[in-house]
VMD Tcl script that builds the backbone (N, CA, C; Angstrom):
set m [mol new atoms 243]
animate dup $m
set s [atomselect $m all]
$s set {name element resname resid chain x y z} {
  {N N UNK 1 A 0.844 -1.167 0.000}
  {CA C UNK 1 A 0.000 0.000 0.000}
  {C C UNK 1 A 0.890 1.230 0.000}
  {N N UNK 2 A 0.769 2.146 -0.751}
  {CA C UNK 2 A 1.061 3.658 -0.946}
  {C C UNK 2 A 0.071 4.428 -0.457}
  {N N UNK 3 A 0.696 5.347 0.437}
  {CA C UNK 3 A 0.116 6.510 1.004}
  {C C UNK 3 A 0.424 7.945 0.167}
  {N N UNK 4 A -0.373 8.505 -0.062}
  {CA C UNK 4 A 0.559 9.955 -0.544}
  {C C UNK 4 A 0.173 10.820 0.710}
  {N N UNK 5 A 1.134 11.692 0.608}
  {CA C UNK 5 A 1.029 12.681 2.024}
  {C C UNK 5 A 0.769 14.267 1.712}
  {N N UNK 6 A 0.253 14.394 0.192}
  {CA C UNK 6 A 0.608 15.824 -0.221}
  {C C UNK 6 A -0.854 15.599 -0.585}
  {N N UNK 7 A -1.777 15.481 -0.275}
  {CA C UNK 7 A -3.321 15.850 -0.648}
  {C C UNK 7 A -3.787 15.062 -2.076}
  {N N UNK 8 A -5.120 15.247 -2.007}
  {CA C UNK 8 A -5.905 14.294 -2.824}
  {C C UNK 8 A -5.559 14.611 -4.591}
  {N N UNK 9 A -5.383 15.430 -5.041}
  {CA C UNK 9 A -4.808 16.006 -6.283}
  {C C UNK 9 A -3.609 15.422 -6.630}
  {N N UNK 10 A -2.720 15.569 -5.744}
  {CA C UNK 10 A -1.288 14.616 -5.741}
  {C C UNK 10 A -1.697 13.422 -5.716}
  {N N UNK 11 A -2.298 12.736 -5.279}
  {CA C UNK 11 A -3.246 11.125 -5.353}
  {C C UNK 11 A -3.347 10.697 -6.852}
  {N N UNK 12 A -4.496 11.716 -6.881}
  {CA C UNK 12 A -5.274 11.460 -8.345}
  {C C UNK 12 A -4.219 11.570 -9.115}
  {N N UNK 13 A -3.313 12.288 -9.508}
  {CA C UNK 13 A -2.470 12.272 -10.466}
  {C C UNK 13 A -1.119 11.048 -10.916}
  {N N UNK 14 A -1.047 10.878 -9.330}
  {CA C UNK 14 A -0.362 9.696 -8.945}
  {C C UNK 14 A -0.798 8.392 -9.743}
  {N N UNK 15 A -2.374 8.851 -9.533}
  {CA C UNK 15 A -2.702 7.581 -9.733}
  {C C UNK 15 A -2.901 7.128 -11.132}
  {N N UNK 16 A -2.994 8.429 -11.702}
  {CA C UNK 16 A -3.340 8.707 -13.418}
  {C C UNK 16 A -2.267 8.142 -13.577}
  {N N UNK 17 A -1.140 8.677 -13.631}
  {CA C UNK 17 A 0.291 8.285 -13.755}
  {C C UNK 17 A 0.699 6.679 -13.765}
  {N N UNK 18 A 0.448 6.035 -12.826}
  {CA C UNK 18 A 0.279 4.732 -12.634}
  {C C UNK 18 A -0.393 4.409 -13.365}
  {N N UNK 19 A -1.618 4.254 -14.451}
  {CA C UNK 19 A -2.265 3.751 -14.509}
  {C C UNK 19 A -2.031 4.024 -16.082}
  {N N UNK 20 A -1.457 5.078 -16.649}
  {CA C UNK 20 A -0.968 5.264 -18.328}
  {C C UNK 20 A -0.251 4.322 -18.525}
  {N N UNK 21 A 1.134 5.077 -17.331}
  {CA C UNK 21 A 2.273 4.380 -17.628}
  {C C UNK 21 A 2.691 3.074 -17.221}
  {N N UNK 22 A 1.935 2.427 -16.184}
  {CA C UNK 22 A 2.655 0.971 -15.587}
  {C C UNK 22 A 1.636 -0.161 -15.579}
  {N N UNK 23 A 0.736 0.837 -15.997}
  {CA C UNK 23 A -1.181 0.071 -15.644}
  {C C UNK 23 A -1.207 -0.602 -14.492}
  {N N UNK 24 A -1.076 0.117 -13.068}
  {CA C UNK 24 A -1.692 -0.426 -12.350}
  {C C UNK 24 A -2.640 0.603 -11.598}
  {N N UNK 25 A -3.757 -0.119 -11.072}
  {CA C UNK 25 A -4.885 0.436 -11.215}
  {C C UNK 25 A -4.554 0.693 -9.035}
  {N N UNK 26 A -5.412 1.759 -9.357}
  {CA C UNK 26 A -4.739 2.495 -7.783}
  {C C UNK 26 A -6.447 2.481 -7.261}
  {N N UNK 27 A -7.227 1.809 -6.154}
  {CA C UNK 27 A -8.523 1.828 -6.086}
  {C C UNK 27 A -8.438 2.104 -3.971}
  {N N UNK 28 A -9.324 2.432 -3.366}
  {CA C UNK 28 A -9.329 2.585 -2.175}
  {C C UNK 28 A -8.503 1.749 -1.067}
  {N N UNK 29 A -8.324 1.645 0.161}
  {CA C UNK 29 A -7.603 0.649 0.553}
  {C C UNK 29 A -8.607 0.450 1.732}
  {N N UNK 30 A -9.791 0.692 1.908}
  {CA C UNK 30 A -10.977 0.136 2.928}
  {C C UNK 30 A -11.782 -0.313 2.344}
  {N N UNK 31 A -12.571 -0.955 3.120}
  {CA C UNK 31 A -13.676 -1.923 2.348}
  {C C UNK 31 A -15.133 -0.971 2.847}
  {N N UNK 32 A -16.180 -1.493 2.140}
  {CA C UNK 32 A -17.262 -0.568 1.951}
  {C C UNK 32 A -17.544 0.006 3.725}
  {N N UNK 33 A -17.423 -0.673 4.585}
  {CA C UNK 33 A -17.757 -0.873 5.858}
  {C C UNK 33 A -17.045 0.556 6.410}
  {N N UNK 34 A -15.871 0.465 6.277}
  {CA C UNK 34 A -14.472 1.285 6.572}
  {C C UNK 34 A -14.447 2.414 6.350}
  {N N UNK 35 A -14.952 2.690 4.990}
  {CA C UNK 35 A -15.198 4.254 4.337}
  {C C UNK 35 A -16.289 4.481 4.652}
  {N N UNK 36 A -17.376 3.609 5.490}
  {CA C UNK 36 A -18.826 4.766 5.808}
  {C C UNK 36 A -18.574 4.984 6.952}
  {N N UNK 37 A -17.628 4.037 7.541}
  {CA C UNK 37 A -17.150 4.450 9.036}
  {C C UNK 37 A -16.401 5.692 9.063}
  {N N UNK 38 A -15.473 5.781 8.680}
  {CA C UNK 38 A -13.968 6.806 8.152}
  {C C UNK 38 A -15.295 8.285 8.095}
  {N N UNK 39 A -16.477 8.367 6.896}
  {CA C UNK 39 A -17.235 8.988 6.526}
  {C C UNK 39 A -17.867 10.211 7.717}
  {N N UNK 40 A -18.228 8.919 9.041}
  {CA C UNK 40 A -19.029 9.115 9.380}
  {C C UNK 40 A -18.074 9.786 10.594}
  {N N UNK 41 A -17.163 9.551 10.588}
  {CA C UNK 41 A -15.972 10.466 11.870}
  {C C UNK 41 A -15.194 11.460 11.336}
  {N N UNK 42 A -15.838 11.798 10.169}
  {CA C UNK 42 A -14.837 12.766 9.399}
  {C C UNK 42 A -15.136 14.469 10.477}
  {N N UNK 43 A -16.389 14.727 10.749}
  {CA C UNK 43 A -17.091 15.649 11.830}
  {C C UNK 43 A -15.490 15.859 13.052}
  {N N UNK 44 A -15.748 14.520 13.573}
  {CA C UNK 44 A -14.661 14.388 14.577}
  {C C UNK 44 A -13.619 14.937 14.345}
  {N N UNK 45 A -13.146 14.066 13.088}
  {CA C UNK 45 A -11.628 14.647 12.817}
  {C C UNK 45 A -11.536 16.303 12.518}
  {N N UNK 46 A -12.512 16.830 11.563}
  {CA C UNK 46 A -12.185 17.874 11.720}
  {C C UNK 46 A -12.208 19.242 12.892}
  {N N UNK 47 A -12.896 18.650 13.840}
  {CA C UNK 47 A -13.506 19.078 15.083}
  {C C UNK 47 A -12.167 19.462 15.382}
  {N N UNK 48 A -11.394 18.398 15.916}
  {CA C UNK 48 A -9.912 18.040 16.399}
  {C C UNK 48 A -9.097 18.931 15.767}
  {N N UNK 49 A -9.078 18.727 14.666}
  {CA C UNK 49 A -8.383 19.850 13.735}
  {C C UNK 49 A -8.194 21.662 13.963}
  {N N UNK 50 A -9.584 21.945 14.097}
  {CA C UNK 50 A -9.799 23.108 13.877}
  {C C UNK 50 A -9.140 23.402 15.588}
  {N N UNK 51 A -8.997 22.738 16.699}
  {CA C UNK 51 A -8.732 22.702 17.758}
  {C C UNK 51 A -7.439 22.450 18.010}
  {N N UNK 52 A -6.591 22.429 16.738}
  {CA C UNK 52 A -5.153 22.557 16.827}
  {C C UNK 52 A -4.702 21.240 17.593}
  {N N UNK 53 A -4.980 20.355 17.722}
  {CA C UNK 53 A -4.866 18.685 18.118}
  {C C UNK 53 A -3.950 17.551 17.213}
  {N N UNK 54 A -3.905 18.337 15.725}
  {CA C UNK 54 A -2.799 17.811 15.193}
  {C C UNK 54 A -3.237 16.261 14.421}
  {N N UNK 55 A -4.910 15.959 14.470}
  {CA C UNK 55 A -5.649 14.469 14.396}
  {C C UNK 55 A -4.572 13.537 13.602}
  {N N UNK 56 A -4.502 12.420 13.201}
  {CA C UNK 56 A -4.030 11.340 11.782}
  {C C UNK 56 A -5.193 10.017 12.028}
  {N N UNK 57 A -5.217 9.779 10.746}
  {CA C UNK 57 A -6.034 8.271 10.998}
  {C C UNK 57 A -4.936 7.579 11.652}
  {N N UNK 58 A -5.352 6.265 12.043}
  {CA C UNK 58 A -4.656 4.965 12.642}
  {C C UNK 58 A -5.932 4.356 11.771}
  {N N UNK 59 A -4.887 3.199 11.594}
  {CA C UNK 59 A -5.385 1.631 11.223}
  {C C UNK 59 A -6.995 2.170 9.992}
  {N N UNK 60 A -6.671 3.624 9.362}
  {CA C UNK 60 A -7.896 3.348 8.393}
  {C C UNK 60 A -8.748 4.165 9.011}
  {N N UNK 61 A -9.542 3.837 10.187}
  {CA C UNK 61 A -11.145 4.394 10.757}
  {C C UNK 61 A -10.427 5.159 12.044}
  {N N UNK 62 A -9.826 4.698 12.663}
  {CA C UNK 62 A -9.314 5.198 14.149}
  {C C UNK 62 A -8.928 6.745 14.149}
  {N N UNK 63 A -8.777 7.764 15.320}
  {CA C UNK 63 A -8.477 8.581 15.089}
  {C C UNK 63 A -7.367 9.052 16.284}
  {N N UNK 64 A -6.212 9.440 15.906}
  {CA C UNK 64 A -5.642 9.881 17.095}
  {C C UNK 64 A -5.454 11.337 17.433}
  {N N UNK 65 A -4.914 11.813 18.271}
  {CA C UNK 65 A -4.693 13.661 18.152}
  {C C UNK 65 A -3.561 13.394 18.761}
  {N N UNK 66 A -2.871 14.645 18.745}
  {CA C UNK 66 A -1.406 15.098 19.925}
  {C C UNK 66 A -2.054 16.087 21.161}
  {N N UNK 67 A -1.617 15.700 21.986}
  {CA C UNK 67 A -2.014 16.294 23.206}
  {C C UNK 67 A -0.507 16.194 24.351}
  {N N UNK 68 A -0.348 17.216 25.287}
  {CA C UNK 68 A 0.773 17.497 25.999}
  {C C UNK 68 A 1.456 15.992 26.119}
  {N N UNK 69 A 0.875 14.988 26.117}
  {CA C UNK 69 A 1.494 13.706 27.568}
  {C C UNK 69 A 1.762 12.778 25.934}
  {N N UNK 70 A 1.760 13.565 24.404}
  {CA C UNK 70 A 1.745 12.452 23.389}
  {C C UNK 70 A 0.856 12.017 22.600}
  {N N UNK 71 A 0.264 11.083 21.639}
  {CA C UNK 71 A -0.752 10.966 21.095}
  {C C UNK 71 A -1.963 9.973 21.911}
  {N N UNK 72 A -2.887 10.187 21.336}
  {CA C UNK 72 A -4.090 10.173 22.656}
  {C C UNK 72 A -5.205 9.111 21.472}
  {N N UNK 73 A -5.668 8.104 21.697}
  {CA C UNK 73 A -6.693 7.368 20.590}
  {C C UNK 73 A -8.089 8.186 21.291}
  {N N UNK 74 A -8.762 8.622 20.298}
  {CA C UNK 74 A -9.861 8.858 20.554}
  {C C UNK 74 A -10.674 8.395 20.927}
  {N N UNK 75 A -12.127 7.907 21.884}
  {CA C UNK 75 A -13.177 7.022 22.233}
  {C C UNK 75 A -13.848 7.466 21.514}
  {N N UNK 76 A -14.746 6.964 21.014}
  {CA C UNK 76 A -15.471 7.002 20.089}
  {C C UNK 76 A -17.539 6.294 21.519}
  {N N UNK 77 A -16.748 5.973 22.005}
  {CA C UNK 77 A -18.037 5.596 23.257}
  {C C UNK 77 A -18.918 4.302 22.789}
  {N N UNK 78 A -18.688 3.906 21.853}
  {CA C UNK 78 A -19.689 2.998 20.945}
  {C C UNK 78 A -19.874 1.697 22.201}
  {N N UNK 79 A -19.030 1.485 23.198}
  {CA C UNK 79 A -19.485 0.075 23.596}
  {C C UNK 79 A -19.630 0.446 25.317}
  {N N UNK 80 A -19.768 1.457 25.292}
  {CA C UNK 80 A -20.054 2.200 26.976}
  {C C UNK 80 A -18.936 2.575 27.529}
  {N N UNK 81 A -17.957 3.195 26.596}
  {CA C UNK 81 A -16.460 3.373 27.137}
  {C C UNK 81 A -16.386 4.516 27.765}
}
mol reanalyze $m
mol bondsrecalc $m
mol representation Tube
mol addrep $m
């Protein structure tokens, strides 16, 4: 798996690129489940964001921030946490 780190434009082009020149075909790396999840915490992440927290995914859906003591996994509360 390839990550690009320079935004979705750099992606797409990446991926154009790949796909003239080497033909390989560059398609999501979550499964349908993952991206409505990812979708549905995007609120979160940017919440975090705008709050100077510094967010990154983990593992795809997860979300972490930076906070004084290091990076911090977010609860998400889903199982009475």
């Amino acid at each position: 798996m390839v990550q690009c780190k320079h935004g979705l434009a750099a992606a797409a082009r990446a991926a154009a690129f790949l796909r003239q020149q080497v033909g390989v075909v560059v398609g999501p790396c979550l499964t349908a489940l993952g991206c409505a999840l990812r979708k549905e915490r995007q609120t979160v992440f940017n919440s975090l964001l705008q709050q100077g927290l510094k967010p990154r995914w983990r593992k795809g859906v997860e979300i972490e921030f930076f906070s004084a003591g290091g990076w911090i996994q977010h609860d998400f509360e889903y199982f009475g946490g």
